[in-house]
Each structure stands twice: as C-alpha cells, then as structure tokens.
C-alpha positions as CSV (number, residue, x, y, z in Angstrom):
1,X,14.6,35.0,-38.3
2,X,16.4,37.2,-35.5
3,X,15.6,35.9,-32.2
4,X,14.8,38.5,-28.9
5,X,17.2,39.0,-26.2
6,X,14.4,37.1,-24.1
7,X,13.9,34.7,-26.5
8,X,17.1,33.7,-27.0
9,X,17.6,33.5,-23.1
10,X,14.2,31.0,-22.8
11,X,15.8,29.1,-25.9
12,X,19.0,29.1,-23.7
13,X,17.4,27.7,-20.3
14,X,15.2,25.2,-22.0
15,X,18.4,23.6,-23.9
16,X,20.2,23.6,-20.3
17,X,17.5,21.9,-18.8
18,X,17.2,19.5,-21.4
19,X,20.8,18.9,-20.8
20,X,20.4,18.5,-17.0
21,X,17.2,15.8,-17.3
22,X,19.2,13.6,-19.9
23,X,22.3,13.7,-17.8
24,X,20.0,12.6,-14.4
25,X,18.3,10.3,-16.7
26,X,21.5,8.8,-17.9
27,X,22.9,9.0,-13.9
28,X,19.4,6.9,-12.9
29,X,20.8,3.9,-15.9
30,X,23.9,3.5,-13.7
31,X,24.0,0.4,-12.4
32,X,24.7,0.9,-8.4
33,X,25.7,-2.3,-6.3
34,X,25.6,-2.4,-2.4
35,X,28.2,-4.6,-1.0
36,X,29.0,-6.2,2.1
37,X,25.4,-6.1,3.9
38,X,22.9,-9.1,5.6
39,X,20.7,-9.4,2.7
40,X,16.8,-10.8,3.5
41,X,15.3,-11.5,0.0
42,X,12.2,-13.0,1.6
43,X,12.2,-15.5,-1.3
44,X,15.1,-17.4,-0.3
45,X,17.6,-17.9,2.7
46,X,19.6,-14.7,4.3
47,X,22.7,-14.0,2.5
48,X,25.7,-12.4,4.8
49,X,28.4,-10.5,2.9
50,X,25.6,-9.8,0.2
51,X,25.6,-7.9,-2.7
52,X,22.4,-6.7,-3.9
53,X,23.3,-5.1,-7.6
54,X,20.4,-2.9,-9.7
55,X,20.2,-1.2,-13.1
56,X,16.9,0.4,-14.6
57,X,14.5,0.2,-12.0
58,X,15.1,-3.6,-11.5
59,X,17.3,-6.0,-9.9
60,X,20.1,-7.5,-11.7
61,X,21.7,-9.9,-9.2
62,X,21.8,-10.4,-5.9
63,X,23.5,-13.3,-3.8
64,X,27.0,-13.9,-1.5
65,X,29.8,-11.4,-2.6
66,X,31.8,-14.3,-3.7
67,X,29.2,-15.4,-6.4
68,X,28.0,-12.0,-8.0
69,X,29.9,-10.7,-10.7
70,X,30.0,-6.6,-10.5
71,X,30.6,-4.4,-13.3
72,X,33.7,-2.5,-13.9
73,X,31.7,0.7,-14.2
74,X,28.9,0.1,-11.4
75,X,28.9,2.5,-8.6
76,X,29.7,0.1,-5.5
77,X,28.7,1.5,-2.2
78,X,30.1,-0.4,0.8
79,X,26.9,-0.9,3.1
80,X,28.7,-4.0,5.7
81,X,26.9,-3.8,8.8
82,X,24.0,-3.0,7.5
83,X,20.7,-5.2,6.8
84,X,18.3,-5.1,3.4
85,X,15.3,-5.9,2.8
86,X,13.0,-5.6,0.3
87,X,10.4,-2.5,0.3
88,X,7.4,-2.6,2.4
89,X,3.6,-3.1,1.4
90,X,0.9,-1.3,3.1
91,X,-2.2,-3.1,2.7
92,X,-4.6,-0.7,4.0
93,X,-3.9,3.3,4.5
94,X,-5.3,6.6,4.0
95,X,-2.5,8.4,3.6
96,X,-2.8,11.2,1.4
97,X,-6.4,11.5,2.1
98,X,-6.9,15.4,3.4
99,X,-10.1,17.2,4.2
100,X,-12.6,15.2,4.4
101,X,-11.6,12.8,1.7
102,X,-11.6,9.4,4.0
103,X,-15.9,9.1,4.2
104,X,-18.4,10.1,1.4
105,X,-21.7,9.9,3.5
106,X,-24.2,10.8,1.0
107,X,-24.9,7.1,0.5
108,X,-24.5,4.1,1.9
109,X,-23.4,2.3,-1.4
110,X,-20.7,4.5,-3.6
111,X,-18.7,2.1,-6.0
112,X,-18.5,4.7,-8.5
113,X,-16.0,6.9,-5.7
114,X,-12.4,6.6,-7.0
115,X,-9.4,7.5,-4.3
116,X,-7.1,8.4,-7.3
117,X,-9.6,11.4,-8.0
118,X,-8.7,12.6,-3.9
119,X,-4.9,11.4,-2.9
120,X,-2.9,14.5,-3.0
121,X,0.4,12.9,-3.4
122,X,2.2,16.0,-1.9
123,X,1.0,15.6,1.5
124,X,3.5,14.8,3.7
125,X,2.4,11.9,4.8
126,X,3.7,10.2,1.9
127,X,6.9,11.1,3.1
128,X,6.5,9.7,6.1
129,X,5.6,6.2,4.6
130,X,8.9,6.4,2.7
131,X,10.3,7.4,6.0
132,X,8.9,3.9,7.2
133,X,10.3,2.0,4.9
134,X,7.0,1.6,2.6
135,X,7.4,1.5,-0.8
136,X,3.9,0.3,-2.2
137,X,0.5,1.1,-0.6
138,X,-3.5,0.7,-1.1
139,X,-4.8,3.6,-0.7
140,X,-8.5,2.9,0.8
141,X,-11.8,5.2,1.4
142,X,-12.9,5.3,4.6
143,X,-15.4,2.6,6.0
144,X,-18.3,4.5,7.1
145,X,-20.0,3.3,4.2
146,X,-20.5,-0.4,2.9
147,X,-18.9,0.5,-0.3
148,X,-16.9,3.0,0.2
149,X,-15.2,3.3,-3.2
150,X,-12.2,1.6,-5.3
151,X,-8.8,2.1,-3.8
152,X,-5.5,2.9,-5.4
153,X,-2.0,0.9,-5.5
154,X,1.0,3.6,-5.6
155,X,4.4,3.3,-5.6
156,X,5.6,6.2,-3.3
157,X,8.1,7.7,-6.2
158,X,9.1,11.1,-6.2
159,X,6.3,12.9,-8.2
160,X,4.5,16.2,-9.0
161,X,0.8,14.5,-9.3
162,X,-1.2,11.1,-8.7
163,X,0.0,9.6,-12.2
164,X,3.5,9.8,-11.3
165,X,2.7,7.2,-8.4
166,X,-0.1,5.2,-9.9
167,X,0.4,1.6,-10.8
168,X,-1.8,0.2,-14.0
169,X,-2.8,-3.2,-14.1
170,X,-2.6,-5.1,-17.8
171,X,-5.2,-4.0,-19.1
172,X,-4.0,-0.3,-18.6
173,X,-6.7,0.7,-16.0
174,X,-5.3,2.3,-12.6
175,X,-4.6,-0.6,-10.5
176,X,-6.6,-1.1,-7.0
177,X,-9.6,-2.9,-5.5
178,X,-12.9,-2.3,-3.8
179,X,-13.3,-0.7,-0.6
180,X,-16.3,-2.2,1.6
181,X,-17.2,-2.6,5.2
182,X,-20.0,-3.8,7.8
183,X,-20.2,-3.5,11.6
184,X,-20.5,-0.6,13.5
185,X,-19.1,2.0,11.1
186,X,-21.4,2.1,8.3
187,X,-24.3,2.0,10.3
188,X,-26.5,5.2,10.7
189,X,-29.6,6.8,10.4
190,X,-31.8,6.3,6.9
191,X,-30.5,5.4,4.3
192,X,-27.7,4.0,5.8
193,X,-28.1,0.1,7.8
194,X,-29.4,0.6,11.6
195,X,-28.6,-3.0,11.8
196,X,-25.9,-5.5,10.5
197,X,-28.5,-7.7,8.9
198,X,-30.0,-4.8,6.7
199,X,-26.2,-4.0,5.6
200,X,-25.9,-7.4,4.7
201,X,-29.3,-7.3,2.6
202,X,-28.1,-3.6,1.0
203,X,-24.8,-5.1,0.1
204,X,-26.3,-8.8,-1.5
205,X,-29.3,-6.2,-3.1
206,X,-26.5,-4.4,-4.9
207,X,-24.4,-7.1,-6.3
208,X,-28.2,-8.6,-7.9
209,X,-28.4,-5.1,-9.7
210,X,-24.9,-5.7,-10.5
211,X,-25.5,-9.5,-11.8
212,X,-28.4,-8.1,-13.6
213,X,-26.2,-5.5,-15.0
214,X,-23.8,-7.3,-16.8
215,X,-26.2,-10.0,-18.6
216,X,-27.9,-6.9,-19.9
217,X,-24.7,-6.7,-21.3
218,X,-23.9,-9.6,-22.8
219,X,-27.4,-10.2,-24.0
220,X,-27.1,-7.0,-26.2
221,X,-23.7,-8.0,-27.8
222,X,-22.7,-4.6,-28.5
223,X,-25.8,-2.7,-30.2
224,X,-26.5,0.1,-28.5
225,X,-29.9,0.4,-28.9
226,X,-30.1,-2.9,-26.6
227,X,-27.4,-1.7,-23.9
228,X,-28.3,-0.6,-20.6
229,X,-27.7,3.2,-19.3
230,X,-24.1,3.5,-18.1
231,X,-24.2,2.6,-14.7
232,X,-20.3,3.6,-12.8
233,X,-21.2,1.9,-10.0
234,X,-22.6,-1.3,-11.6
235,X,-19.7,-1.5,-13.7
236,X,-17.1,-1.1,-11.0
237,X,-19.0,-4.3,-9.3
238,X,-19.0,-6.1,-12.6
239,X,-15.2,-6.1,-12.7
240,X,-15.8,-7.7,-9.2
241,X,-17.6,-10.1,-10.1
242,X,-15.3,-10.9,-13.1
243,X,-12.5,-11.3,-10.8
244,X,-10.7,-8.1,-11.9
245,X,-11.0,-5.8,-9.0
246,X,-10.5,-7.7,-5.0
247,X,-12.5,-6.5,-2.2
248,X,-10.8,-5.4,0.5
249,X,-13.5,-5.6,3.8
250,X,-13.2,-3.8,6.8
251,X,-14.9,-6.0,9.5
252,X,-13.7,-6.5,13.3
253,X,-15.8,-9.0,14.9
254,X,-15.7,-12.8,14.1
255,X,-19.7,-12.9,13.4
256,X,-19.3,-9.7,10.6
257,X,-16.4,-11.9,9.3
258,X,-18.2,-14.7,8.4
259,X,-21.2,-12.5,7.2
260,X,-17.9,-11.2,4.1
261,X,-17.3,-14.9,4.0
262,X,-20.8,-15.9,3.2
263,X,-21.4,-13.0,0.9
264,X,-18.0,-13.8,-1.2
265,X,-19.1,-17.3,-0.9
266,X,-22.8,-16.1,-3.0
267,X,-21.3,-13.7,-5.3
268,X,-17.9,-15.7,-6.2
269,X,-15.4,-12.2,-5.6
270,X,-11.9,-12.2,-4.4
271,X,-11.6,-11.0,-1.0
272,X,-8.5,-9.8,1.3
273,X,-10.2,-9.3,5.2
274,X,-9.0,-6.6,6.6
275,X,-8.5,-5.3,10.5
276,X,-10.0,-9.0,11.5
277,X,-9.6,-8.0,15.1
278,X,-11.5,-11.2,16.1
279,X,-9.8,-13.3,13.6
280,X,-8.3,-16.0,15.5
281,X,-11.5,-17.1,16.4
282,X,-12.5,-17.9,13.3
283,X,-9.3,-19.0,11.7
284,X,-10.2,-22.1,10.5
285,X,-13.1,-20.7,8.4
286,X,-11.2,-17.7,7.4
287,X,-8.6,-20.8,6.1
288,X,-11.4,-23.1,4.6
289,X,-12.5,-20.3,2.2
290,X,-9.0,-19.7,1.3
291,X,-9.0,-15.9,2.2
292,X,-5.8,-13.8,2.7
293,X,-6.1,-11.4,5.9
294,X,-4.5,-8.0,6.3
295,X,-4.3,-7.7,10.2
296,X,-4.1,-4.1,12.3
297,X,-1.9,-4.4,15.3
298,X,-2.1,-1.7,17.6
299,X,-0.3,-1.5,20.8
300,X,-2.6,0.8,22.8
301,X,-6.1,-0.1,24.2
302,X,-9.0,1.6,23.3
303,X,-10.7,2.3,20.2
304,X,-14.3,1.2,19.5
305,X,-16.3,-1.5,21.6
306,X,-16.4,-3.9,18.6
307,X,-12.5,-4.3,18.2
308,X,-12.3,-4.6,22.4
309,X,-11.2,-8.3,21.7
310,X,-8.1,-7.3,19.3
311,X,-5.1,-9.8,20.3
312,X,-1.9,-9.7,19.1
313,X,-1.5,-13.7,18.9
314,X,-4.1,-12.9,15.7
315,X,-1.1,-13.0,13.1
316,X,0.3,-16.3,14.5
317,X,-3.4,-17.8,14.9
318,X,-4.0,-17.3,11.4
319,X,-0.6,-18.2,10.1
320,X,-0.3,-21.6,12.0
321,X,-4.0,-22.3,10.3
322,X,-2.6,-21.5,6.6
323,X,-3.9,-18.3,5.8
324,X,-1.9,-15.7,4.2
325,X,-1.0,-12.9,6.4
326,X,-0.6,-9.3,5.8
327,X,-0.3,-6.3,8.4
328,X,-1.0,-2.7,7.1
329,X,-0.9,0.8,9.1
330,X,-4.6,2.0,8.8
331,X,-2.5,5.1,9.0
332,X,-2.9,7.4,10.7
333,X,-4.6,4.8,12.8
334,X,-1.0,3.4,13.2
335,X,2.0,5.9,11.8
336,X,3.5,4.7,8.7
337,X,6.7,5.2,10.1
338,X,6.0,2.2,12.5
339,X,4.9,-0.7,9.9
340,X,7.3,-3.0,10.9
341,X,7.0,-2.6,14.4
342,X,3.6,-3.9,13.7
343,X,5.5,-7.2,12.9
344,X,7.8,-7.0,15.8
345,X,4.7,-7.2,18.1
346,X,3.4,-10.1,16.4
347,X,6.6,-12.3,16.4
348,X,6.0,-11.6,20.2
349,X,2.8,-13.1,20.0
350,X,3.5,-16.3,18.4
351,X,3.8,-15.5,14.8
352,X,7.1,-16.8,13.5
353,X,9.6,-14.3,12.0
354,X,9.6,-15.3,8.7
355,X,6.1,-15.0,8.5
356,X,6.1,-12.1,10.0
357,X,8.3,-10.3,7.5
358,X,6.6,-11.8,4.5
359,X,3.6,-10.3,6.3
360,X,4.8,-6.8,5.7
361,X,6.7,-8.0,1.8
362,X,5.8,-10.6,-0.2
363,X,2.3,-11.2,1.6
364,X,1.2,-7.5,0.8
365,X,2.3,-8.1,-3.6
366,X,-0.1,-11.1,-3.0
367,X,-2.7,-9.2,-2.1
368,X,-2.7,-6.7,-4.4
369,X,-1.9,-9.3,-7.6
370,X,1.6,-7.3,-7.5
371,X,3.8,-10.2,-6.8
372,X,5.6,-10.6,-10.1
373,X,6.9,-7.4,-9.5
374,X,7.4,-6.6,-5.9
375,X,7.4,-8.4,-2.3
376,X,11.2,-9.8,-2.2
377,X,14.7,-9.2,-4.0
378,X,14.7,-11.4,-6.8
379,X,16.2,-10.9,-10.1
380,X,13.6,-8.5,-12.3
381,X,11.6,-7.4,-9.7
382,X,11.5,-4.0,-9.2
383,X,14.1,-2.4,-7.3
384,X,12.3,-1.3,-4.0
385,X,14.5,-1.7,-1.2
386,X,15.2,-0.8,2.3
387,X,18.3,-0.1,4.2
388,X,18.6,-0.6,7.9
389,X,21.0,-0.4,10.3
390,X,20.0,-3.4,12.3
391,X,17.8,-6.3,13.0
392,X,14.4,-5.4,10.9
393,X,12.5,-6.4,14.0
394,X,14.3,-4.8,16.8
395,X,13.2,-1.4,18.5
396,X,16.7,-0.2,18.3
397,X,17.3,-0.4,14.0
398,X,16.6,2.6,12.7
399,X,15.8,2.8,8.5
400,X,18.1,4.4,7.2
401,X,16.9,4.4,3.1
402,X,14.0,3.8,1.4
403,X,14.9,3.0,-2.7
404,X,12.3,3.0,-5.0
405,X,12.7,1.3,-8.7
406,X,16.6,2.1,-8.1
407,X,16.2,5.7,-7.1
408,X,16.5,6.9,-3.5
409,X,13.3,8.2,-2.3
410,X,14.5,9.0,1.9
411,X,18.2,9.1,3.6
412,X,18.3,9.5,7.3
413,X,21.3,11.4,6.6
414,X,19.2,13.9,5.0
415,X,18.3,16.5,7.1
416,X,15.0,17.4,5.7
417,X,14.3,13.3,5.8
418,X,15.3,13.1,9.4
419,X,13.0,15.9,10.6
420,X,10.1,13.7,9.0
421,X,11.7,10.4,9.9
422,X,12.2,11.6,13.7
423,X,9.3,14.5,14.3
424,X,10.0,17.9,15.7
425,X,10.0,21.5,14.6
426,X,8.5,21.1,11.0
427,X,7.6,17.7,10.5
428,X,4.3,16.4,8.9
429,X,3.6,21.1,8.4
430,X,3.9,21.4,4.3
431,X,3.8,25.2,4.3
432,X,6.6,25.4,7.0
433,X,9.0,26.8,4.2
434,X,6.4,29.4,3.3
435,X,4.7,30.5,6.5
436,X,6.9,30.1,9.1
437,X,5.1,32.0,11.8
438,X,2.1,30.3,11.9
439,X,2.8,28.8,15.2
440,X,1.8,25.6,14.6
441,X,5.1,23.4,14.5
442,X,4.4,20.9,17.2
443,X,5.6,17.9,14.9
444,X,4.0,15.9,13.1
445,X,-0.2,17.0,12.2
C-alpha cells in the first residue's frame, strides 16, 4: 500500500514524537542526587553536608555525604548552601475552584457534590502552590453548607486534566474526605439552619438516614429486589461511617467545636478540625477525643465576628496538649505562596519549630492517611521536595524549587516561575499569552 505525501508526514511526526516521550521518559529514570545541602527529613535529625539521592519518583537514599553511596552515572547537582525539605501539605484549600465552584447553595446537605468534578487543574493558582513550595493539597468545597461535598487529595504534577493530579486510595476510588461545617456560614434562610442547634439536628438527622441506609444494605445481601434506591449522598456518608472517607469540619468557635466533637463522638467518624480559631480554649477536649487539628493563621485582623478571638499561640496550645497539628492556606484566604510563613508565625507564638514544620509535612500525610507516602524524606517515599535558599522559617529564604515524584515542577530561575512566584505584569492572568491587551495585568487575580 503507497502511503500520501501527508500521510507519510503524520506517520513521520507521530514516530518523532514517540521518540521524544521515550527519551524524556528514559531522562525522568535518571537517578539525580543533590549534594552538599542542610537536609530536614522531618523524620529524623538535620543532616549538614547531605545528600538527598532519587530515582523513579522515590527516594533512594538520603543521609551525610560521607555515608551515601552515589552512582557513577547519577546526575549530581551541587546544592551546598542550600536547605531541603520535604514537600508541603495543604490541608484545606480551594485552589482551583473558579466561578462559582467554592458554595453549592441549593441545599443545605450535598454529600453527593464531588470537587474532582469542578478543580480545573490549569488555573494558575496551582502554580502558585508549587510556587509555595506545596506539593500535596485537599481540595475542599466551600462551607456555606453543612455538607458541602467530598474533597480531593492532588499532587500538584504537571498535567493536562484532574486525573493527571489525582491520588487513589487502595481501593482505587479518588482519594479525599468529607467536607462539612457549622457556625455562622451555613446558616440562612429555609432550608438552610437559622440556628446552630437546628444545623446540629439536620446534620445528626442525616447520618440516621445514612445508618438506616446501609443496614438496608446489609440486610438484603446482595438481591436486588431487597436493595434500597441508590442513594449518592447516603452512600458517600456510609463510607464515613465505615471509616473510609474523614471529615474535615470547618468550625471557629470553641462551643461549635465541641458540637463536631459530640457529633463524631454519636456517629463514630474520623474527624480533622479545621480553622479551630478558638481552639486553645478547648485543647484539652480537642486532645481527649484524640482529634488532629488543621489550624488557619492569618496575620491581619478582620474577617467575621465568630473568628474575632483567632490567636496565634493556637498551634503551640494544641501541640503542648498532644494534639496533632496541621496549618493549611484556606487559600485564597491565605496565598499558597505563604504556607510556611503560616508556621513562622506560630513558632513566634509558642509553638516549637519542630512542630511547627511537621505541622506543614508530616502532620498534613497524617491527615489525609498519606503518610506511607509523603510528609518527610525517607527512603521510598515519594520524591516531593523543596529547595530553599535559607532557614525554612525565616522571612528572608526564598523557595527556590518545588520537585514532585523526582520531576521539577517550579525553578525560581525560571522566568515564567518567578513572575508567578514574585507577582507583577502577568501573574495569576492565564490568557496573558493570548490577549495581551486586555488591561487587566495588575498581578496576581
């Protein structure tokens, strides 16, 4: 068969790009060690003169330079002066999240929402969480609803869509939790709460059906006739209530906290708290029930009447009275790009700075049931890194690269990086390449 000038040409450029994708694929399977740097594994004491060496997506050594064998055909990149640490976890953000996507206020009780269905992974907000150093995030609804939907873990890889980031837990179902909240947010005119006692009631109401649900279930033992009508919403509770899916509650004030606390206490689910502005009030009882917290920190007043008693001593409180601490962006409550900052300010406050940088590592794979994986630099974890040129904690290191499963993901050096790591003309504007005049190029969005 005689092939077309045209076809031959496609035959051609598909055979070329199948030659370029194996060769990057076969560059990505180079093992690549960085030498000489202040290595913080989290899981372990600080190593100076480290070498941190990966291959694959994973780490394959890491320790003193003295102790850790490199191989002879390892790219070695000389990093001394420099500081690692392992990737960041956002525990709470919304990144991602565009028009409207955040609050789905034609209920007060939407289980059934997924985020996956709504993060549009191109948004360049993403890149400014890999400009931060963030290398894993829960991506939340909003909480103007009591349930406002199952949130989704992503890695923050380089990808063309949502399953290019998403992370899958055993079973093989997108990895995330449950998204709930009480206070002021959710509150409204019928049918949503007018009080925090009826949200409470809607909520406990719920779970019942949910209860109800899943012995339906089990009593039919798989014959259809006997099975109850599909339910999405009931069946996203029911993995809650099985311990597959955690909750992860917005709630503020330390009366709405122990309202979560009674409720997980009724129902038996996992729960992470998160915001817990009045927290270290009730530390003791957060630590009782054995509850991990993801704490805001914001470093600006205002905001709504109900967080007015935020403190920063909150991460210290709760970590002096054994709970495990977290601290997430809320972004773009707090910018991405400022995640450890957050644990700056609460070293300040009393928190101690080892906790403090678990807080924003190890602390965060905790809470989402990722810590096998990710959280600190340990051989067979992942490969999520950051490079900085300084002190993690002080105002004056600047991140320099964000690594993701081995593969560089942000470099400062980079000009397009640093326009979305610094702000100026064209950061946070996707279309900026496309319509230029538009006007609007007033950094970031």
């Amino acid at each position: 068969m005689t092939l077309t000038s045209g076809a031959r040409f496609l035959s051609l450029s598909l055979a070329v790009l199948a030659c370029l994708v194996a060769g990057h694929a076969r560059a990505q399977e180079k093992a690549i060690a960085l030498i000489g740097a202040r290595i913080l594994p989290i899981q372990g004491s600080p190593i100076d003169d480290g070498v941190l060496l990966v291959q694959g997506g994973k780490i394959l050594a890491v320790g003193p330079r003295a102790s850790v064998p490199i191989p002879a055909d390892a790219e070695q990149r000389n990093v001394t002066g420099k500081v690692v640490i392992p990737g960041l976890i956002d525990t709470h953000s919304h990144i991602g999240l565009t028009g409207g996507a955040v609050n789905e206020r034609s209920g007060p009780l939407n289980p059934d929402m997924r985020a996956v269905d709504a993060v549009d992974v191109r948004d360049p907000s993403l890149q400014r969480a890999r400009a931060g150093g963030i290398t894993t995030v829960n991506i939340m609804p909003g909480s103007g609803t009591l349930m406002g939907g199952q949130t989704v873990y992503l890695k923050l890889r380089q990808g063309r869509g949502i399953d290019d980031l998403t992370l899958r837990t055993p079973s093989g179902r997108v990895a995330g939790g449950l998204k709930m909240a009480n206070g002021t947010n959710p509150q409204g005119d019928p049918p949503f709460p007018g009080s925090r006692a009826k949200a409470a009631a809607l909520v406990r109401e719920r779970f019942l059906a949910a209860q109800a649900y899943r012995d339906k279930i089990t009593r039919a033992k798989g014959d259809p006739e006997k099975l109850p009508a599909r339910d999405l919403g009931l069946e996203t509770l029911v993995e809650v209530l099985a311990g597959e899916r955690v909750v992860h509650h917005h709630t503020h004030r330390h009366d709405d906290i122990m309202t979560v606390l009674r409720l997980k206490q009724e129902f038996g689910f996992r729960l992470v708290l998160q915001h817990v502005s009045e927290g270290y009030k009730v530390a003791a009882e957060i630590a009782a029930a054995g509850v991990p917290c993801s704490v805001i920190v914001i470093d600006s007043p205002g905001g709504k009447l109900e967080a007015r008693d935020m403190d920063w001593k909150t991460g210290g409180v709760l970590e002096k009275a054994g709970v495990l601490v977290g601290f997430h962006t809320d972004d773009p409550v707090t910018d991405s790009r400022l995640l450890l900052r957050s644990a700056a300010l609460a070293v300040r406050a009393g928190m101690s700075r080892d906790g403090a940088l678990r807080a924003v590592t190890l602390a965060g794979a905790k809470m989402l049931d990722l810590e096998t994986r990710i959280g600190s630099l340990e051989v067979g974890k992942d490969a999520d890194f950051v490079l900085l040129s300084g002190d993690p904690l002080s105002v004056y290191s600047r991140i320099e690269q964000t690594w993701i499963e081995g593969l560089k993901v942000f470099d400062l050096t980079d000009p397009k990086d640093a326009v979305i790591a610094n702000g100026g003309f064209g950061a946070g504007n996707p279309r900026l390449s496309t319509l230029c005049c538009f006007g609007n190029h007033g950094g970031d969005q």
